[in-house]
matplotlib code that plots the C-alpha trace (Angstrom):
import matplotlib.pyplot as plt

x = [22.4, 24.0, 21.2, 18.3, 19.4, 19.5, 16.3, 15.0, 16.3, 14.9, 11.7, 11.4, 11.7, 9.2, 6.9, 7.3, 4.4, 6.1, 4.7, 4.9, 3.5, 0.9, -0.1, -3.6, -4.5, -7.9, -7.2, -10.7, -8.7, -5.7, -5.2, -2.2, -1.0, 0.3, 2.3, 1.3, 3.2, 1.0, -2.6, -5.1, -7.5, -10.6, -11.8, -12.1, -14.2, -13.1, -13.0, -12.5, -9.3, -6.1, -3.5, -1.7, -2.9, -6.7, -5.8, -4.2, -7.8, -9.5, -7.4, -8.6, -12.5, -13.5, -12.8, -11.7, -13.1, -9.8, -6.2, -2.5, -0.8, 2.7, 3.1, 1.3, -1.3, -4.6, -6.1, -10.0, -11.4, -15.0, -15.2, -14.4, -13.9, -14.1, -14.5, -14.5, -16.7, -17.4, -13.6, -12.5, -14.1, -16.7, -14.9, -17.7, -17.2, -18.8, -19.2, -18.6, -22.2, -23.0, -20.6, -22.6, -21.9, -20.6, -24.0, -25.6, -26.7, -26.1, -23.2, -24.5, -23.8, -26.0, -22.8, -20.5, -22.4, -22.7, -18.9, -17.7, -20.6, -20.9, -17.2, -18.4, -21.1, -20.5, -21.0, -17.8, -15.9, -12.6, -11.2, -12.8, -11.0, -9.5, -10.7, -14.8, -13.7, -13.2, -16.6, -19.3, -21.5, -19.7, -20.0, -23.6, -23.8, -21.1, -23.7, -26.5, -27.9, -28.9, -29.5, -27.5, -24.2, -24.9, -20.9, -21.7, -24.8, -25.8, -26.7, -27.6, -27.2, -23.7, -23.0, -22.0, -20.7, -18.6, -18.7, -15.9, -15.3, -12.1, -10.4, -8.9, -6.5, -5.9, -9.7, -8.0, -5.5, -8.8, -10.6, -7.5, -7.0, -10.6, -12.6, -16.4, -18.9, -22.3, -25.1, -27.7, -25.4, -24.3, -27.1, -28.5, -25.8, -26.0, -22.4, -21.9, -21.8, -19.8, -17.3, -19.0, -21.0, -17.9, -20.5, -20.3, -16.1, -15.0, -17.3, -16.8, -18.5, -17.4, -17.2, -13.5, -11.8, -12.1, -14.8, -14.4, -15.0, -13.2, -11.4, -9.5, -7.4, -3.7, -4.2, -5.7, -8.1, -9.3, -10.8, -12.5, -12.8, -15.2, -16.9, -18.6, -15.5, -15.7, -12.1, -12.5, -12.6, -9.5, -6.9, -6.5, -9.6, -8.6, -6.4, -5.2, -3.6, -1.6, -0.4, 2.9, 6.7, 9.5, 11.4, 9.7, 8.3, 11.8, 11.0, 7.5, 8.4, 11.1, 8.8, 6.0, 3.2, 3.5, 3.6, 4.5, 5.7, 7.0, 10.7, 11.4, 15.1, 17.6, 20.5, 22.4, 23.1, 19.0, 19.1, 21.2, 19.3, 16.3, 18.6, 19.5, 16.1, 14.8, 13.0, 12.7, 13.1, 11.5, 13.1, 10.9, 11.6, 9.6, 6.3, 6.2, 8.5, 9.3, 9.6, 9.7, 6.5, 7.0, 4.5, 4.8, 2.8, 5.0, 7.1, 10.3, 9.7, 8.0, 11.1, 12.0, 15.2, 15.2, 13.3, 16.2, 18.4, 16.9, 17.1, 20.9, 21.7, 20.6, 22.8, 19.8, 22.2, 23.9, 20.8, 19.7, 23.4, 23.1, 19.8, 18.8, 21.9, 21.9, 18.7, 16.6, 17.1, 17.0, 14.2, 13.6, 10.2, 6.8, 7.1, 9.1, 12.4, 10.6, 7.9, 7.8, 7.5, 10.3, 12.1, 15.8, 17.1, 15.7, 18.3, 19.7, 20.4, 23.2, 24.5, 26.0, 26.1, 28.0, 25.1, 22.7, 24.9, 24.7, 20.9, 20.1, 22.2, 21.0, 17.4, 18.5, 19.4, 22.8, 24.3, 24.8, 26.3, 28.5, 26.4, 26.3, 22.5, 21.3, 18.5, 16.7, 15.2, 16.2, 14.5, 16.3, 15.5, 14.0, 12.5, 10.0, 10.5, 6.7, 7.3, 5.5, 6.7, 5.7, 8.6, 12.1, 14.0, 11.7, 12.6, 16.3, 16.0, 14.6, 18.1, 20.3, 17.9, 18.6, 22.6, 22.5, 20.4, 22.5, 25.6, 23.8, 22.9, 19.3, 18.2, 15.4, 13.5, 11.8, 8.5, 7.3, 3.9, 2.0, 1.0, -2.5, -1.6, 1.5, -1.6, -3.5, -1.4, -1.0, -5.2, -6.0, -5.3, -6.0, -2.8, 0.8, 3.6, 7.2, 8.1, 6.5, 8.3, 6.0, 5.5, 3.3, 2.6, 3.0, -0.2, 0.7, -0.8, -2.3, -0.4, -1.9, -1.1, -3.3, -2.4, 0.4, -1.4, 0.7, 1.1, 1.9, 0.2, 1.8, 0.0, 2.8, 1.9, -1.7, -1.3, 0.7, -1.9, -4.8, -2.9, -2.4, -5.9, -7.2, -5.7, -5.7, -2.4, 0.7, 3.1, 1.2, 0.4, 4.7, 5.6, 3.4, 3.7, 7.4, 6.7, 4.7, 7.5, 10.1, 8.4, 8.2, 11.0, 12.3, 9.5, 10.7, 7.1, 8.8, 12.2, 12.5, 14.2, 14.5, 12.2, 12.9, 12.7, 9.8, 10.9, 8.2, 9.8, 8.2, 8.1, 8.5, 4.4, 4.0, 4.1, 2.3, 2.5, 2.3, 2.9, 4.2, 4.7, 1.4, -0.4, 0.7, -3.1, -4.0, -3.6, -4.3, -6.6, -3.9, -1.7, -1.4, 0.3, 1.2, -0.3]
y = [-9.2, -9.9, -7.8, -9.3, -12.4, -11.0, -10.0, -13.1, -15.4, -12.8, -12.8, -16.6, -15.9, -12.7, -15.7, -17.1, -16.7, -15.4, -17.1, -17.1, -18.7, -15.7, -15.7, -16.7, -13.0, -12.4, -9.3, -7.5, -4.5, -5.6, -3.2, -3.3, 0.4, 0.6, 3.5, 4.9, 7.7, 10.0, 11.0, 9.2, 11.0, 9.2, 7.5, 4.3, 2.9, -0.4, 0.8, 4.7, 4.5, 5.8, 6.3, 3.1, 4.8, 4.6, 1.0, 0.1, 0.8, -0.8, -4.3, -4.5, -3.6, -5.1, -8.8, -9.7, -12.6, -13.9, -12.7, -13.6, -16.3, -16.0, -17.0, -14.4, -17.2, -16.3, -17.9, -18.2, -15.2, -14.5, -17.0, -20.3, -22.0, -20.9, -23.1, -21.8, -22.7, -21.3, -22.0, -20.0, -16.7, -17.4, -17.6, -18.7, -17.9, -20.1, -17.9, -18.4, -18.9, -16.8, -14.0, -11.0, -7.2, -5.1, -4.3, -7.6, -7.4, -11.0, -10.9, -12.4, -12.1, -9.0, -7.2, -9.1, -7.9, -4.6, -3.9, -4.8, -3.3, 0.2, 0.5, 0.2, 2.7, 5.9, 7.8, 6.1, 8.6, 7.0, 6.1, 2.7, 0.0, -2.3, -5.2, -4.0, -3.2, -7.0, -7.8, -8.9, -6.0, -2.7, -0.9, -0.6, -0.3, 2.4, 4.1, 4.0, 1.7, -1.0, -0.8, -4.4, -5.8, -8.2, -10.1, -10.5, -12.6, -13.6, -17.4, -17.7, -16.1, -17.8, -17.9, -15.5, -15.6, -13.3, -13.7, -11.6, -11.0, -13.0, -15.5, -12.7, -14.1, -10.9, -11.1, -12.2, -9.6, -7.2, -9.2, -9.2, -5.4, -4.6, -5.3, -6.1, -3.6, -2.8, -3.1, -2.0, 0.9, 2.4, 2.0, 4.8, 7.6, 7.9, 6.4, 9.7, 11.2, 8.6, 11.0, 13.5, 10.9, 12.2, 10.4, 7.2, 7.2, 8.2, 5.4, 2.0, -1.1, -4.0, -7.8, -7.9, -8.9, -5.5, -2.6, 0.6, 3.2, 6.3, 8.4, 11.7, 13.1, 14.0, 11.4, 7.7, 5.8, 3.4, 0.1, -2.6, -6.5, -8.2, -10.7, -12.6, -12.3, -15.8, -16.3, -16.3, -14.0, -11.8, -12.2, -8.4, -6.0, -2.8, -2.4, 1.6, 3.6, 5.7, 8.7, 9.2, 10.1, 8.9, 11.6, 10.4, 6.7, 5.2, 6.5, 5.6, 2.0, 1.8, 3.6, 1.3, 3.9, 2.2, -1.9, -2.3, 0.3, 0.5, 1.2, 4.3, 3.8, 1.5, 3.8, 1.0, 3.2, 3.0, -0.5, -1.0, 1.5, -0.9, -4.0, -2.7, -1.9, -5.5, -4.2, -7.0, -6.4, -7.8, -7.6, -8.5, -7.8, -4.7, -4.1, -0.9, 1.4, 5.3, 6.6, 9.8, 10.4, 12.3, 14.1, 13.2, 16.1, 18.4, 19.9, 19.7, 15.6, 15.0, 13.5, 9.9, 10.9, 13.3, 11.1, 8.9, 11.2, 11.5, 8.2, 8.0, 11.1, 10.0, 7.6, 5.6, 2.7, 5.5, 6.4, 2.9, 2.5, 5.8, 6.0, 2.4, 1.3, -1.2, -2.4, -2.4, -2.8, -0.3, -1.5, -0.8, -0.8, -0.7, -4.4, -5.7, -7.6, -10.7, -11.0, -14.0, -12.2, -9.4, -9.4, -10.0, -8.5, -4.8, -1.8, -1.0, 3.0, 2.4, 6.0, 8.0, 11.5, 10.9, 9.8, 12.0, 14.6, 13.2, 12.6, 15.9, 17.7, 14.9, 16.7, 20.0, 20.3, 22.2, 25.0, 28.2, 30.4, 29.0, 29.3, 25.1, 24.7, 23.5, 25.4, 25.0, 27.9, 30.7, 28.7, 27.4, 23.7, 24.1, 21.1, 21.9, 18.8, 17.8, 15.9, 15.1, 15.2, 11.6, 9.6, 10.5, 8.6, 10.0, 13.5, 13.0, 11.6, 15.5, 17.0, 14.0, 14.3, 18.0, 18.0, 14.8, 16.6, 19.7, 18.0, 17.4, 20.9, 20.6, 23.2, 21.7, 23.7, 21.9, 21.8, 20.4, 19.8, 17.4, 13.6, 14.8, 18.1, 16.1, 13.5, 16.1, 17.0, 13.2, 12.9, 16.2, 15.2, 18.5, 19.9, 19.5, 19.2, 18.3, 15.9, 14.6, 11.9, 9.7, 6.0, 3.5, -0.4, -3.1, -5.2, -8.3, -9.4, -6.1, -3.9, -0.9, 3.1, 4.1, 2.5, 5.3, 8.2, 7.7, 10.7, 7.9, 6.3, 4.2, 1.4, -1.0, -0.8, -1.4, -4.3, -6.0, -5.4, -6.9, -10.2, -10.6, -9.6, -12.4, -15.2, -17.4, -19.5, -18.9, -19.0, -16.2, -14.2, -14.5, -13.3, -10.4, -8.9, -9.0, -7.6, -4.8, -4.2, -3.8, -1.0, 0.6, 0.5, 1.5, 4.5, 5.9, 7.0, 7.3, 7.2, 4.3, 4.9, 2.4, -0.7, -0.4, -3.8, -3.9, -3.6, -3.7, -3.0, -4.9, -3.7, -6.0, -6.6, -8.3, -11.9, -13.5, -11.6, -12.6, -10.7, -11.1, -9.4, -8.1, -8.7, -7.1, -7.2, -11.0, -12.5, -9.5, -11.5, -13.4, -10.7, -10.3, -9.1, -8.6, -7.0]
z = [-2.5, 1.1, 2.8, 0.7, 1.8, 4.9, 4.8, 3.9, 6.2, 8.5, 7.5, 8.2, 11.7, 12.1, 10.8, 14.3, 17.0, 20.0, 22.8, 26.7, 29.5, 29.9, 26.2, 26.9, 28.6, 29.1, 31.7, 30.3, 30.9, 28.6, 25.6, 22.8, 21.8, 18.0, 17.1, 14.1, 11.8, 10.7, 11.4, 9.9, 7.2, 8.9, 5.4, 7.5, 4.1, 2.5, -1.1, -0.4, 1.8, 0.3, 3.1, 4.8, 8.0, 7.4, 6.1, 9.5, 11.3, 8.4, 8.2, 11.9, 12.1, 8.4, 7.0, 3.2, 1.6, 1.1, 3.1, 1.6, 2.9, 3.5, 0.0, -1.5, -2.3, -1.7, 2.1, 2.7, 5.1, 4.7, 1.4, 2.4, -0.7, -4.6, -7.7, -11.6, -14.4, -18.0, -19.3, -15.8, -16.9, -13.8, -9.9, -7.9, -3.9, -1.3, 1.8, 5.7, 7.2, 10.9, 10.4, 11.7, 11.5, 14.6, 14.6, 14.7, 11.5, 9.2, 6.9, 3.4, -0.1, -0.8, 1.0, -1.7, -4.2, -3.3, -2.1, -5.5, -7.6, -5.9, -7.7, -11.0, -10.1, -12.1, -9.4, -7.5, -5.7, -6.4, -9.5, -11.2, -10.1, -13.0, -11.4, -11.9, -15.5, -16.4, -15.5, -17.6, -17.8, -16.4, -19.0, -19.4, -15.8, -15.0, -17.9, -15.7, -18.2, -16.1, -12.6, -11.7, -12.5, -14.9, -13.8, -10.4, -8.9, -6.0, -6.1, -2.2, 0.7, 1.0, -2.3, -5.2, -8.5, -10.2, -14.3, -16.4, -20.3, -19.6, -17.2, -14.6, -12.0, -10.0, -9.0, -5.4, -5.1, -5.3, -3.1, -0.5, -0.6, -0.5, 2.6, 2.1, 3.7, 4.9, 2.8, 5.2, 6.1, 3.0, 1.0, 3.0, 0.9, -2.9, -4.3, -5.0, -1.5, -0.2, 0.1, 2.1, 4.9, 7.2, 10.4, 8.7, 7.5, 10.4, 12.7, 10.7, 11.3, 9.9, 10.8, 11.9, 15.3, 16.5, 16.7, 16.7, 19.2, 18.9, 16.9, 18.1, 15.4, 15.7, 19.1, 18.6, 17.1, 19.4, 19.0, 21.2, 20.7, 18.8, 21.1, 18.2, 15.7, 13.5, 13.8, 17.7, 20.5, 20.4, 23.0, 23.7, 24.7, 23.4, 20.2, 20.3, 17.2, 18.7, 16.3, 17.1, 15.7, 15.3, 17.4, 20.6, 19.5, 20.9, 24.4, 24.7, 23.9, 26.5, 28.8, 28.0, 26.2, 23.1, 22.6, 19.0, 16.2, 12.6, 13.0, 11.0, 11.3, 11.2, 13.0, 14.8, 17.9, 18.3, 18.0, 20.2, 22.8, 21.9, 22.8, 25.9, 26.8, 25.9, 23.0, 20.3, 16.9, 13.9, 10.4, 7.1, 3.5, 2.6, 1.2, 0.0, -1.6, -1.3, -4.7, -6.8, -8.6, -12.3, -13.9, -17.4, -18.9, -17.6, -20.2, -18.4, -17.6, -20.7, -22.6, -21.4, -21.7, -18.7, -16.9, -17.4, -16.3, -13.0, -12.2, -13.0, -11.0, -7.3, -5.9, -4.3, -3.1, -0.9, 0.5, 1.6, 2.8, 4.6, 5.7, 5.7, 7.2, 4.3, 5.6, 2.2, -1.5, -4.7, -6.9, -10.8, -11.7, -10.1, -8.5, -5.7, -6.3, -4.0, -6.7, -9.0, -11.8, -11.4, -14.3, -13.8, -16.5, -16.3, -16.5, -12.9, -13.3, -11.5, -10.3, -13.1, -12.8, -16.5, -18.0, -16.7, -18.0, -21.4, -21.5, -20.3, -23.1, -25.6, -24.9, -25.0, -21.4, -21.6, -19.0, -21.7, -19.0, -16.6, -13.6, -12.5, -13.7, -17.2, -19.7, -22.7, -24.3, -21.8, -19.1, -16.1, -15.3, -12.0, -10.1, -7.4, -4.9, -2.5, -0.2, 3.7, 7.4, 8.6, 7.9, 9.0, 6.4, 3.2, 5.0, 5.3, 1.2, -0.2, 0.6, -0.9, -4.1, -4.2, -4.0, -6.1, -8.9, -8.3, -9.5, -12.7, -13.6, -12.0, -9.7, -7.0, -4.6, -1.8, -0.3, 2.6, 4.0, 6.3, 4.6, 3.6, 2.0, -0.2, -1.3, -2.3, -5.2, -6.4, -6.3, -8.2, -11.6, -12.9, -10.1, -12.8, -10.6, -10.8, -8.4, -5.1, -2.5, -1.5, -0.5, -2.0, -0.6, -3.7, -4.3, -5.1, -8.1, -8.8, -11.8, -13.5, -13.6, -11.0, -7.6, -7.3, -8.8, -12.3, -15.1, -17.7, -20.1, -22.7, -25.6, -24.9, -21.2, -21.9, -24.2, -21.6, -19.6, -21.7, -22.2, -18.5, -17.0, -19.5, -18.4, -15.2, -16.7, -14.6, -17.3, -19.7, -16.5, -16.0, -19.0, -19.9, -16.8, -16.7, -20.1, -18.3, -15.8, -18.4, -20.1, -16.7, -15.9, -19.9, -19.3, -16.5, -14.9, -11.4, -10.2, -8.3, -5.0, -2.4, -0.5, 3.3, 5.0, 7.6, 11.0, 14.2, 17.6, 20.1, 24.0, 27.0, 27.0, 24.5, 24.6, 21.8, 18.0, 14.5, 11.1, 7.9, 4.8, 3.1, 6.0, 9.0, 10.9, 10.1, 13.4, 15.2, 17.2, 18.6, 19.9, 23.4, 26.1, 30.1, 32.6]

ax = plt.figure().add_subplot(projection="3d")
ax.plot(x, y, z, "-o")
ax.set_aspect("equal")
plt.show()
C-alpha cells in the first residue's frame, strides 16, 4: 500500500508541465526522439491496430472525438460538445468545425459515421467491437441486410447522432480508444481487405498534431508537424519513434540520441546513473498490466481449479519487489486497482505453494512416481510458456514462473520469440496453447473478454455485462461491473501478475512535457525542447 501511495502522490507531479525559459522553440529544425520497445507492426489504422507500438504512431497522426482527462472523464477532442435524448439511449455529438485531413481534405461527420460503422461491417477484419453491438440496427447490418447503420446518423456536417437498444455509457471509452479516419481514403478498399492495403497501413493520414512521413522497420517511424493542427501548431518539427532496447536505451539518453523513453526498469543503480547524468524521471501509476494468458479449452487448464492453482504458485509480489524494485502493484482481476469500480474485496492469491498443492491434487493432479512433477492419467503436466523479447522485466518474469511452478509439481518449458510472433498465437483463435506472457493496456470504462484475446466465456460474466452496457447511472454501472470483476477474478481466465508504474526518462533537451495516465500523446503538441 506504501508504494501505491507512492505512486500516487507521484503521479500528481508527472501532471506538471515542465517549463523553461526556451519552451517556446520554434527551431524548424527541432525534432523530439521517443524510444520505443519493440518494432512496430505498421497497422497504423484507428480501428485495426493491436500493439501499443502501432498505437504510439497512431495517438500522434489521428484525433479522437473525445480524449480522457486526468480523471478518466471523458474531455472534448474532435466533438466539442454532446447532449442525450430518447431516455439517454441517443448521445448526440456536436463536432469541431475547420478541422481538415493531412491531406487537406474537410473533416466532417461522414468520417464519424463511417469509422464507427465499417466495425459493424461483416466484413471487419478485427473482431466486432462490443461497443457497435449496442447500436440500434447492427444486426441487420453486420447481415448485409441493409446497406446503412440505422444507430448512427449524420444530422449535419458537424453533427451526428448515435441511437442504441439501451442507454450505453462506455460509448466514450470507444470513442477515446478509437481514432476517427478517412472517409475519402478508405472507402477506396472493401472492409474486407483492410487488412491487406499494406500502402495505406503503413502511410496514415489523419488530422492529428503530427503527419507522417516515414517508416523504416526495426529503425523509426518518423513524423513531421501538422501546420494546420486545430489544437495549434506544434512546438516541435519532427516527432521520431525510435525502435530501441532497453540494453542500450540508457546510453543513448545520456548521450543525447534519444529525448524521452519508457523506463523498462526500475534497478536503483540505473536510476541513480540517470540522476547523475541529469536525466529526469517521471513516476505514474501504471496503465497496463503484464499477465499470463490461459487457454481455457485446453484440457490441462480447463478446471478452475488448476487455474487456481497457478495463481497461488507464483509469488507475483516477489517479482514486483525483485524486478520492479517495489515499483508497481499485484492486481486481481482484469481492471486496475486505481479504477472506481475495483472491487475491494476480491481474493488476493496470496502466494501459497500449499494451496496450489492441494488444488492440483483436488483435480487429479498428483505426482504417482517420485520424480518432483504431477500427472493425471499417465500424462505429465507439462506447461509450454510463450512469451516475447521486447521488455526486459516480462523476460526476467518466464524463469521465476518456471521455478515457481516447479515447486508445485508443474513442469514448464519456455519459448521465446519476437513481439509479433508471441501475438500471433493470442489472435489465431483456432492456435490452443498453454500459456503466453504478454502485456495488455486497461481501457477505462471498457470490460469484455476480448480486449486481451480471452479463452473464457462464462453466463455470469455476460449477464454482468448486459446490466452494465444498459445503463448510463453511475451507481448500476458500479455495482455490476464489480460484479463482473469478481467473477474474473473467481474464474481465473488469466493469472494476474503485476501493473508496473509508468516511468518516462527525460534527457537534458527537453524543456517543456506533459503526460498522464491513459494518455501519454495528449499534449504532444506542447512538448519541446533545446537546441
Amino acid at each position: 500500500m506504501k508504494v501505491f501511495l507512492k505512486a500516487i502522490t507521484l503521479a500528481l507531479s508527472a501532471a506538471t508541465v515542465f517549463n523553461a525559459a526556451a519552451a517556446e522553440n520554434n527551431n524548424p529544425h527541432s525534432i523530439i526522439r521517443y524510444a520505443i520497445w519493440s518494432n512496430p507492426s505498421g497497422t497504423f489504422h484507428p480501428t485495426l491496430y493491436f500493439s501499443d507500438y502501432d498505437r504510439a504512431v497512431i495517438s500522434a497522426v489521428f484525433s479522437r472525438l473525445f480524449i480522457l482527462d486526468e480523471h478518466q472523464n471523458p474531455k472534448p477532442s474532435l466533438a466539442e460538445k454532446y447532449d442525450y435524448s430518447n431516455q439517454g439511449k441517443t448521445l448526440t455529438l456536436h463536432l469541431r468545425a475547420g478541422v481538415k485531413w493531412h491531406d487537406g481534405q474537410p473533416f466532417t461527420a461522414e468520417d464519424v459515421y463511417f469509422t464507427y460503422a465499417t466495425e459493424a461491417d461483416g466484413g471487419f477484419p478485427r473482431d466486432t467491437p462490443d461497443f457497435v453491438k449496442h447500436l440500434v440496427g447492427y444486426d441487420a447490418y453486420h447481415a448485409g441486410k441493409t446497406a446503412t447503420l440505422e444507430g448512427i446518423k449524420v444530422i449535419d456536417p458537424q453533427t451526428i447522432s448515435f441511437t442504441f437498444t439501451a442507454p450505453y455509457a462506455a460509448a466514450f471509452s470507444h470513442f477515446a480508444d478509437k481514432p476517427v479516419l478517412a472517409k475519402h481514403i478508405w472507402s477506396q478498399v472493401p472492409v474486407k481487405d483492410w487488412n491487406k492495403a499494406t500502402g495505406l497501413l503503413r502511410h496514415p493520414v489523419g488530422t492529428g498534431p503530427y503527419k507522417f512521413v516515414e517508416f523504416l522497420p526495426d529503425q523509426y517511424v518518423k513524423l513531421e508537424r501538422n501546420d494546420d493542427y486545430f489544437g495549434g501548431e506544434p512546438k516541435t518539427q519532427t516527432l521520431l519513434f525510435k525502435i530501441s532496447n532497453a540494453q542500450t536505451v540508457q546510453n543513448e539518453l545520456i548521450n543525447g540520441d534519444v529525448d524521452i523513453a519508457e523506463l523498462s526498469s526500475w534497478n536503483n543503480r540505473d536510476l541513480q546513473t540517470y540522476k547523475n547524468a541529469g536525466i529526469r524521471i517521471i513516476e505514474q501509476p501504471g496503465v497496463g498490466a503484464q499477465y499470463l494468458s490461459l487457454d481455457t479449452r485446453n484440457p490441462n487448464l480447463a478446471d478452475t481449479r488448476v487455474r487456481e492453482a497457478l495463481v497461488y504458485g507464483i509469488d507475483r509480489q516477489a517479482i514486483v519487489d525483485k524486478l520492479l524494485f517495489g515499483h508497481g502493484v499485484v492486481f486481481n482481476s482484469k481492471d486496475s486497482p486505481q479504477s472506481p469500480y475495483y472491487p475491494k474485496d476480491l481474493n488476493t492469491y496470496a502466494y501459497n505453494p500449499e494451496k496450489a498443492r492441494a488444488l492440483l491434487k483436488e483435480a487429479g493432479w498428483v505426482d504417482s512416481n517420485g520424480d518432483g512433477f504431477v500427472e493425471k492419467n499417465g500424462q505429465e503436466f507439462t506447461l509450454t510458456l510463450n512469451y516475447p523479447t521486447g521488455n526486459r522485466t516480462r523476460e526476467l518474469t518466464a524463469p521465476i514462473i518456471q521455478q515457481n511452478l516447479k515447486k508445485i509439481g508443474i513442469n514448464v518449458v519456455l519459448s521465446v520469440a519476437d513481439f509479433n510472433a508471441t501475438l500471433s498465437i493470442l489472435q489465431d483463435k483456432s492456435k490452443v496453447y498453454d500459456g503466453v506472457l504478454m502485456g495488455g493496456t486497461f481501457r477505462p470504462g471498457q470490460y469484455d473478454n476480448d480486449f486481451w484475446w480471452e479463452r473464457f466465456t462464462s453466463p455470469e460474466v455476460d449477464n454482468y455485462a448486459a446490466q452494465f452496457n444498459s445503463t448510463i447511472d453511475p451507481e448500476r454501472l458500479r455495482a455490476n461491473i464489480g460484479g463482473w470483476l469478481k467473477v474474473v477474478n473467481q474464474q481465473v481466465p488469466h493469472v494476474w501478475l503485476y501493473i508496473p508504474n509508468q516511468g518516462y526518462a527525460l534527457s537534458k533537451r527537453v524543456v517543456s512535457y506533459h503526460s498522464y495516465p491513459y494518455e501519454p500523446f495528449a499534449d504532444v503538441a506542447n512538448w519541446t525542447v533545446q537546441q
